[in-house]
C-alpha positions in Angstrom: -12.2 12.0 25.5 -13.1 15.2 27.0 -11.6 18.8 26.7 -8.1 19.6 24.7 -6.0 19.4 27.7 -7.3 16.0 28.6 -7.4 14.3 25.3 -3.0 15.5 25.1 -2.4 14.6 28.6 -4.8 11.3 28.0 -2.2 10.9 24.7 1.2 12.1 26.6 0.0 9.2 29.1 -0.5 6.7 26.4 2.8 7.3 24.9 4.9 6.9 28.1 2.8 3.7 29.3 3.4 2.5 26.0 6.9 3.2 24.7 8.6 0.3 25.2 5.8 -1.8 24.4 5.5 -4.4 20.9 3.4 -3.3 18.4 1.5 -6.4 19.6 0.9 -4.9 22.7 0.5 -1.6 21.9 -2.7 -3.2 19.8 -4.1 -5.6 21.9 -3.9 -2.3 24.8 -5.9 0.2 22.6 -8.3 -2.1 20.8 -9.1 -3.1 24.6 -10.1 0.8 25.2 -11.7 1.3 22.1 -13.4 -1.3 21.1 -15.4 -1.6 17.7 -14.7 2.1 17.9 -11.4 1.5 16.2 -10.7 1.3 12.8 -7.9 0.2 10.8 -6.8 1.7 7.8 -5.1 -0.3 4.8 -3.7 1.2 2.1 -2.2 -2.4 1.5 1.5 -1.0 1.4 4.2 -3.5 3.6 3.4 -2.0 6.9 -0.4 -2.3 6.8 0.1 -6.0 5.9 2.4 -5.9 9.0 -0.7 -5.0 10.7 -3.5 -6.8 9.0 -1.2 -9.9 10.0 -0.8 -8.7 13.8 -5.2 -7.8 14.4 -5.6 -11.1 12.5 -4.1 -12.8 15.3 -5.7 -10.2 18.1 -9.0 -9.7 17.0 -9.9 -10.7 13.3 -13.2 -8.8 14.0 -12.2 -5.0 14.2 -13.2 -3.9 10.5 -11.0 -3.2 7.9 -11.3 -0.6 5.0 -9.1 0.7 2.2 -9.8 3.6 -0.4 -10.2 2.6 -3.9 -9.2 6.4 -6.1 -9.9 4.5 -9.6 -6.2 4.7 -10.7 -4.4 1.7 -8.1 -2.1 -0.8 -10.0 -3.0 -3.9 -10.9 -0.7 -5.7 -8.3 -2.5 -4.1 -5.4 -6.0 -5.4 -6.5 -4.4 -9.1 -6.5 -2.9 -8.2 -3.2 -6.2 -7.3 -1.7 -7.7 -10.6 -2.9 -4.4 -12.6 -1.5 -5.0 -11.0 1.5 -9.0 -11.7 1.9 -8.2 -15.1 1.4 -5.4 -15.5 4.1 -7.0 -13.6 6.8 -10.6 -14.5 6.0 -11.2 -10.9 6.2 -13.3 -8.6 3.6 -11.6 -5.4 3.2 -14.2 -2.3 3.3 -13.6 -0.5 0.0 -14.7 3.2 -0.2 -14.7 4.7 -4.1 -14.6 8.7 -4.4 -17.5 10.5 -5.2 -18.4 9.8 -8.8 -19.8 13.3 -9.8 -16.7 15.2 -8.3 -14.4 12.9 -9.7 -16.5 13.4 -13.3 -16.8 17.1 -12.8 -12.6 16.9 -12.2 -11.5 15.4 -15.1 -13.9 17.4 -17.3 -13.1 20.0 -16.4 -9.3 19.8 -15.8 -8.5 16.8 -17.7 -7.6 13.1 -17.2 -4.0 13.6 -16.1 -4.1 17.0 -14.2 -2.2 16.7 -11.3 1.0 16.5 -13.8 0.3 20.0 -14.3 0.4 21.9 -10.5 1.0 20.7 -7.1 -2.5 22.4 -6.8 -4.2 20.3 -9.2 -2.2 17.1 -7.6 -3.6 18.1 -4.2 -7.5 18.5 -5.7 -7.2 14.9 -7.2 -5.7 14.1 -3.7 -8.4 15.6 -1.9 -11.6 14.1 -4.2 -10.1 10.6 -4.3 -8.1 9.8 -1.2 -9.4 12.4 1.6 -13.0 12.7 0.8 -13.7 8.9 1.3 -11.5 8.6 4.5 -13.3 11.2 6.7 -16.7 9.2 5.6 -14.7 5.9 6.3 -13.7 7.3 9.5 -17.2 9.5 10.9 -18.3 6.5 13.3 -15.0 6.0 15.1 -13.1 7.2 17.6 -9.4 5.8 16.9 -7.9 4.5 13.6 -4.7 2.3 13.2 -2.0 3.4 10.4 1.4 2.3 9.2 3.3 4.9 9.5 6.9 4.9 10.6 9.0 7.5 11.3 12.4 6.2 9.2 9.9 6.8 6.2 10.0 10.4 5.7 11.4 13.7 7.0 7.8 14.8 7.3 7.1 11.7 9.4 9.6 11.3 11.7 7.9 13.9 14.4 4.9 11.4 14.4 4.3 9.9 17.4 2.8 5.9 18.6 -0.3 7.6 19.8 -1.3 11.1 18.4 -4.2 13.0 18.3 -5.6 13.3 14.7 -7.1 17.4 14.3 -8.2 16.6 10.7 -10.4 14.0 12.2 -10.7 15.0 15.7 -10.0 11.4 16.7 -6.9 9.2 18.0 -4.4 7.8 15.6 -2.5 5.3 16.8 1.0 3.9 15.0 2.0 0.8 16.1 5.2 0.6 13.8 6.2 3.9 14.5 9.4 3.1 15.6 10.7 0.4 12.9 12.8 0.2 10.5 12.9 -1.2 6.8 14.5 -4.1 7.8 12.1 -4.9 10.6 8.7 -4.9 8.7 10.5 -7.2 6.0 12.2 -9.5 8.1 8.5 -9.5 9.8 7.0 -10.5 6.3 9.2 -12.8 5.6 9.2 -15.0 8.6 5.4 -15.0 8.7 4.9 -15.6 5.2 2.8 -12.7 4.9 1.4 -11.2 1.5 2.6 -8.0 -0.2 3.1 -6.3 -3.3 4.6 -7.7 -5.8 5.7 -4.3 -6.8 7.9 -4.1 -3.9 10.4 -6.4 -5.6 10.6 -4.1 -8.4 11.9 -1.1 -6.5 8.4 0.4 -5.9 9.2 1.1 -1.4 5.4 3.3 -1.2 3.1 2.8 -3.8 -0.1 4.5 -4.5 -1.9 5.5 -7.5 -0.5 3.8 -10.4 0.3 7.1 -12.4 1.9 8.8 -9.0 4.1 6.4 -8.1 7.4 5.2 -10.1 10.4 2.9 -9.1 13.5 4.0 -7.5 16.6 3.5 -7.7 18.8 2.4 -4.5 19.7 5.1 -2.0 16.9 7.0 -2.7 14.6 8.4 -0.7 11.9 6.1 0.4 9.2 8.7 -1.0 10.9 9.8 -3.7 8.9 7.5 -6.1 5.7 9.3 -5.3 4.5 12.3 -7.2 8.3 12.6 -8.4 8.0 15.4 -10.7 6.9 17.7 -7.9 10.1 19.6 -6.1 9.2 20.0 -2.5 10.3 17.4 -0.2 6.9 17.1 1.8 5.2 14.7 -0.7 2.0 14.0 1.5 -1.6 13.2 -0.1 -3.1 14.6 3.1 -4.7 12.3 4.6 -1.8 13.0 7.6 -1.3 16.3 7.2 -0.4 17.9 11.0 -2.0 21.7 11.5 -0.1 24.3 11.3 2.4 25.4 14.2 1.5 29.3 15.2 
């Protein structure tokens, strides 16, 4: 995409062209520029079945993958069979290195990330993070769910952003939804989810990170609730530093 200052006026361009588009159309627009060079990125959470549902319908061919840390629920392994089946789509599933992961718990024990936000972020980092940036090395653009009414931390992301972690395009088509949106979406499509979903779980992730919550809570505050901050990221969209 060239030098810095083209790739954020290339972005800033992309963003204005596209502001008032559907996430339909903000889809069919980029997967037209990019190609098999795009990538989508499940973590089989509402939103990304949103968007499984949406490229089913655009192009069923752009490839798929989801990250597999060894400690999902249950209900998200039926979900990723459910939604094979519907979409006549195999999911890419990337497992973390086995000798890090082995060398982790050995060393620091099953359950570590209980015991430091330092420890939480290693685990992170070995089973999430690792396996994305080799899911993501031959690509130049990857498709996420986030949305801005999800977190504090989120709501400066943009519909088209440039990813420094991975020195590639990110693009969020559902930036701009709300709640009510994706599920009204699901619902009137008939489209697959988590079963966890109608047990209070809004954002799950690794079965012992993630707990229930209770109404009018935040919509992150299930995950990795025994931690105090209020910036309760894996990571994997982690913005760099401001100077």
């Amino acid at each position: 995409m060239g030098g810095d200052n083209t790739k954020k006026e290339r972005i800033r361009d992309l963003n204005q062209q596209l502001k008032d588009a559907e996430p339909q159309e903000v889809l069919r627009y980029l997967l037209s520029e990019f190609g098999k060079k795009m990538v989508f990125a499940t973590s089989l959470g509402a939103e990304d079945q949103v968007l499984i549902h949406m490229i089913s319908e655009i192009d069923p061919s752009i490839p798929v993958f989801t990250l597999d840390t060894g400690r999902i629920f249950p209900e998200t392994y039926d979900l990723m069979e459910r939604t094979e089946e519907k979409y006549e789509v195999r999911i890419r599933i990337l497992f973390p290195d086995r000798d890090r992961v082995e060398e982790m718990v050995n060393k620091k024990g099953i359950n570590l990330f209980y015991r430091s936000i330092e420890n939480r972020e290693l685990c992170c980092q070995i089973r999430k993070n690792d396996p994305l940036k080799r899911a993501l090395k031959d690509y130049d653009a990857w498709i996420c769910g986030l949305r801005r009414e999800q977190s504090r931390h989120r709501s400066s992301n943009e519909l088209v952003e440039w990813d420094d972690q991975h020195q590639m395009i990110k693009v969020n088509p559902l930036i701009n939804w709300t709640s009510d949106q994706v599920w009204e979406f699901i619902k009137s499509h008939r489209i697959p989810y988590n079963v966890l979903h109608d047990k209070g779980y809004p954002s799950i992730g690794c079965h012992p990170c993630t707990r229930a919550v209770i109404p009018g809570e935040d919509f992150r505050s299930g995950r990795w609730w025994w931690e105090k901050s209020d910036h309760k990221e894996c990571g994997i969209h982690r913005k760099p530093e401001k100077k």
